[in-house]
N, C-alpha and C positions, 0 to 999 in steps of 0.2 A: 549440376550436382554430380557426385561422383557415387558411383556404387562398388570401388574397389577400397578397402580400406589400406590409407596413406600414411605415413610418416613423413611431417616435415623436417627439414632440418635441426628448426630450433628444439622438434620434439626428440631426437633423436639419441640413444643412448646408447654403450656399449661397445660392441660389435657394428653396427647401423651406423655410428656417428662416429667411426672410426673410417669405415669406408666411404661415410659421406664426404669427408674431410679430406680423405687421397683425392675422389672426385673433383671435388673443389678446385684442389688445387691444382688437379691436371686440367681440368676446361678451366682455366684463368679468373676461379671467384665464383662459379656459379653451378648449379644442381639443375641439368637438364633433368624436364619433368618426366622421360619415361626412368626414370630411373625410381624415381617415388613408386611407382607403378607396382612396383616388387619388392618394397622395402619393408613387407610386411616379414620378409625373409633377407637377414642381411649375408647371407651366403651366396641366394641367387644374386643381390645388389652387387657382391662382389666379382663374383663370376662371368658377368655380362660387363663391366668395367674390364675385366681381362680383356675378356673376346674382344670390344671396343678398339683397345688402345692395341691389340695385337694384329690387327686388320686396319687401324683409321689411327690419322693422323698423326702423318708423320712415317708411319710403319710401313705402308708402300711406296710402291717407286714413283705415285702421283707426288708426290710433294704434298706439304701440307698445306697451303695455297690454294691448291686444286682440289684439293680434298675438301674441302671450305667452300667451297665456289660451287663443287658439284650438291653436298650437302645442303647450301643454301636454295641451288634451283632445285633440287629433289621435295624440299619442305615447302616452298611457294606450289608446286606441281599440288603437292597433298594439302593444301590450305591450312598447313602447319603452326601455330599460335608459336611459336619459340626458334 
């Protein structure tokens, strides 16, 4: 059970469902779940979508590949659900 309160996708309006939707479409169709995390504020949800894509994937000189690869054994290491 969760004690942070969340916005889902399909709940989302605004502001929220406007930046859910860049999301979307930059991770290939889907809302990684820390990003719910803060979507009780869609300014933070956008601002952490910046940081994101301006340090990951793609945007360094690992390649996006490696970027993926490291990201996936990073998330196994933390028994990561996603």
């Amino acid at each position: 059970m969760t004690f942070i309160g969340m916005i889902d996708r399909d709940q989302a309006q605004g502001r929220l469902k406007e930046v859910y939707e860049g999301i979307v479409a930059w991770r290939n169709g889907r809302l990684p779940p820390p990003f719910k995390g803060i979507s009780l504020n869609a300014e933070a949800v956008a601002a952490v979508k910046h940081l994101n894509s301006a340090v990951t994937f793609g945007a360094s000189t690992l390649g996006t590949r490696r970027e993926e690869m490291l990201g996936t054994f990073i998330s196994t290491i933390n028994d990561c659900d996603y």
